[in-house]
VEXDREN-2710 file (C-alpha; in Angstrom, 1 decimal):
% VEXDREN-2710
k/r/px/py/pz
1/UNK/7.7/-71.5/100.0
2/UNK/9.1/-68.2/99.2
3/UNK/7.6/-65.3/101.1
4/UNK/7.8/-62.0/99.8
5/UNK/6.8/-58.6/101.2
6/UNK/6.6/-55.6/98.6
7/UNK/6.9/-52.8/99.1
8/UNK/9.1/-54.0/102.9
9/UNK/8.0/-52.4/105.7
10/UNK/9.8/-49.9/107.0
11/UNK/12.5/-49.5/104.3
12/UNK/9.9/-49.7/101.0
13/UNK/12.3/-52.0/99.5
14/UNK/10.6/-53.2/96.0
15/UNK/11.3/-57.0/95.2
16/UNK/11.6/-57.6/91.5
17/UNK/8.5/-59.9/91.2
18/UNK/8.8/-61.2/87.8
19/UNK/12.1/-62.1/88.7
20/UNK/11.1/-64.1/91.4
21/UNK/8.3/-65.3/89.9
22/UNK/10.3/-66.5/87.4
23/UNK/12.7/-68.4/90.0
24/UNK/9.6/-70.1/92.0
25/UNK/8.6/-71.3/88.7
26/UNK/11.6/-72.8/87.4
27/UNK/12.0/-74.7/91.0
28/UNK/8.4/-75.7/92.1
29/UNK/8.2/-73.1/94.8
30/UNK/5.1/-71.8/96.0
31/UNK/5.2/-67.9/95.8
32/UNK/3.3/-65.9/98.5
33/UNK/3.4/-62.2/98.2
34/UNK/2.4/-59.7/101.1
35/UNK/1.0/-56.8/98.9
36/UNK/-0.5/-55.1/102.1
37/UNK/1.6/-51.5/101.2
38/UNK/0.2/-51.5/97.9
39/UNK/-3.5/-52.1/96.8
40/UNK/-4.1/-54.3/93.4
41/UNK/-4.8/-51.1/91.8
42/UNK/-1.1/-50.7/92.2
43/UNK/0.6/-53.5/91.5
44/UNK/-0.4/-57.6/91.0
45/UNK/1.1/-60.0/91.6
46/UNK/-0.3/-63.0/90.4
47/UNK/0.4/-61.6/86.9
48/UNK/3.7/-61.5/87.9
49/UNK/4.1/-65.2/89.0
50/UNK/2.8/-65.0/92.6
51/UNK/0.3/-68.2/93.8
52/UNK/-0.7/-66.5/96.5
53/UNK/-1.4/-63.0/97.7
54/UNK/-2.4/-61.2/101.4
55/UNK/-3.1/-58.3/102.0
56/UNK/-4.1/-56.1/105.3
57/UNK/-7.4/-54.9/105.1
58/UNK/-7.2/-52.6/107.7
59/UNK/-4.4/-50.9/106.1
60/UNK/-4.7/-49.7/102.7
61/UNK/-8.1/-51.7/101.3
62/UNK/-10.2/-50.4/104.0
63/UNK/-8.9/-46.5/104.6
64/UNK/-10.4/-45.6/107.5
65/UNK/-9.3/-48.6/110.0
66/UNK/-12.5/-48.9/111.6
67/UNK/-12.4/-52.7/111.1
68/UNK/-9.9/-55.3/110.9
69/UNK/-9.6/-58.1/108.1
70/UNK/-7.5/-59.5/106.4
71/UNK/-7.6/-61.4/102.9
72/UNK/-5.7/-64.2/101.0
73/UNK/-6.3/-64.8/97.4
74/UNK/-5.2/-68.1/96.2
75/UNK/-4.9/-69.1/92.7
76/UNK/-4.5/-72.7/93.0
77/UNK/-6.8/-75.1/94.2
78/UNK/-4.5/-77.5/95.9
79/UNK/-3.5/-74.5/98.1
80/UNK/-7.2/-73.8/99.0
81/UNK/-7.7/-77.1/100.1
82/UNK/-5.3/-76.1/103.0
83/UNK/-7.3/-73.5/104.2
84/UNK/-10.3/-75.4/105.4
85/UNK/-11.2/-73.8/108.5
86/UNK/-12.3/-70.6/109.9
87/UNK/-11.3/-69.0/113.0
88/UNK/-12.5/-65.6/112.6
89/UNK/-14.5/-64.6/115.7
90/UNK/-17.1/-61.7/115.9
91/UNK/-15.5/-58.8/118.4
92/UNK/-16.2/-55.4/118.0
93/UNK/-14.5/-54.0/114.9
94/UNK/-13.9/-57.4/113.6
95/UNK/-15.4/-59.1/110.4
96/UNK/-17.9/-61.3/111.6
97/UNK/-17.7/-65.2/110.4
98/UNK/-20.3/-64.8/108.1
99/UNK/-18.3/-62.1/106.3
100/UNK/-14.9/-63.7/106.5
101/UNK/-14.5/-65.8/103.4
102/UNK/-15.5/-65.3/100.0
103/UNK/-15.1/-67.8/96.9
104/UNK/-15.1/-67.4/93.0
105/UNK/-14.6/-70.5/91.4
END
């Protein structure tokens, strides 16, 4: 797996994406990106090679951190089938259960 956080946190380092997307390609790797700094209005990067992305939802999706979430979008399905449980737990400020996954097939 190659794990990659873009912009890096604290030093806003930007990772040439399409570069490494490239590289994963080329050696089977499974490409994770941690977008959380920007939103997908600002850069994607699964069209740049990435299989999966995260972001922070309390961060920069949400604006306002009054709740806390977080969000993982996958784009192949033998990486979904690894995430086949749920843990979330309703708290105050949290996502409730219910709320905590969403699928497009």
């Amino acid at each position: 797996m190659l794990y990659v956080e873009t912009p890096t946190n604290p030093t806003l380092r930007v990772a040439d994406l399409s570069a490494l997307g490239k590289l994963s390609a080329e050696r089977g790797i499974t490409m994770v990106v941690d977008n959380t700094f920007l939103s997908p209005y600002l850069q994607r990067p699964i069209e740049l090679g990435a299989h999966i992305v995260v972001h922070s939802m309390t961060k920069y999706l949400n604006g306002h951190s009054d709740s806390t979430g977080g969000a993982a979008i996958l784009t192949r399905q033998e990486d979904a089938k690894r995430f086949t449980s749920c843990n979330a737990r309703p708290a105050a400020g949290l996502l409730q259960w219910t709320a905590s996954w969403f699928r497009a097939d």
